[in-house]
N, C-alpha and C positions, 0 to 999 in steps of 0.2 A: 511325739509318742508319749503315751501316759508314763509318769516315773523315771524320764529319761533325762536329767537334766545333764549329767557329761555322756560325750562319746560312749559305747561299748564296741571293744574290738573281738570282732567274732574269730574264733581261732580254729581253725580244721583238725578235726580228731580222726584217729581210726575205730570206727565202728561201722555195725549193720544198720543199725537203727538213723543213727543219725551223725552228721558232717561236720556240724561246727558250734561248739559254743561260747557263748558271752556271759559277763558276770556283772553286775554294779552294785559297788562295796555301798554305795552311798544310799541306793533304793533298794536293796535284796533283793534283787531281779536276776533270775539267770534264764536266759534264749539259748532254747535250741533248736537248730536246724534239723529239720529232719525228711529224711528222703523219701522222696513221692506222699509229702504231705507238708501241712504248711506249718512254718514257723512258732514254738508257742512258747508263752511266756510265761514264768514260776514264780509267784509272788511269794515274801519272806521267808529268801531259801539264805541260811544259814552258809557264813563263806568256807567253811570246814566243810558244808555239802559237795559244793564246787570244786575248789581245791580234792579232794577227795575224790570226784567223779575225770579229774582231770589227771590223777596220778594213777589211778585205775590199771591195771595193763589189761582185763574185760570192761569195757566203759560199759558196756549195753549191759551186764550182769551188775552194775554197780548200779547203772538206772535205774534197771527192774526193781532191785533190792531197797535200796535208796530215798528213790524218788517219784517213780510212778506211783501215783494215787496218793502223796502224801502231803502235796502242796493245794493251793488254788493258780490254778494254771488257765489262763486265756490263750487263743489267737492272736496271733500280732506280726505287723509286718518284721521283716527282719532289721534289727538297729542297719542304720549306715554306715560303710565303711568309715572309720576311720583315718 
């Protein structure tokens, strides 16, 4: 997977939008899962982003606010489990 060079461990959140995400300190990559749509991938998201979208107690209001539209974001299969 492109930028993938260690593991990402995808972590189950609660939210509407989406189920689980991962973070790589080493590429600024953060994957999210997301429900009845496929996997996408956030290039040079800042780890305060993360962190931040992960302490959330509205994760999907923290995306919207956040993240949506603010990154360059592809399709991508989901990392492997770890």
């Amino acid at each position: 997977m492109l930028g993938q060079a260690t593991p990402i461990k995808m972590v189950p959140v609660d939210a509407q939008l989406f189920e689980a995400v991962g973070y790589s300190d080493s590429a600024r990559l953060m994957y999210i899962k997301f429900r009845n749509a496929p996997t996408q991938c956030f290039h040079g998201m800042p780890r305060f982003r993360y962190t931040g979208l992960m302490a959330a107690p509205r994760k999907d209001a923290y995306y919207n606010t956040y993240i949506k539209d603010r990154f360059l974001v592809k399709e991508a299969e989901p990392p492997k489990p770890v």
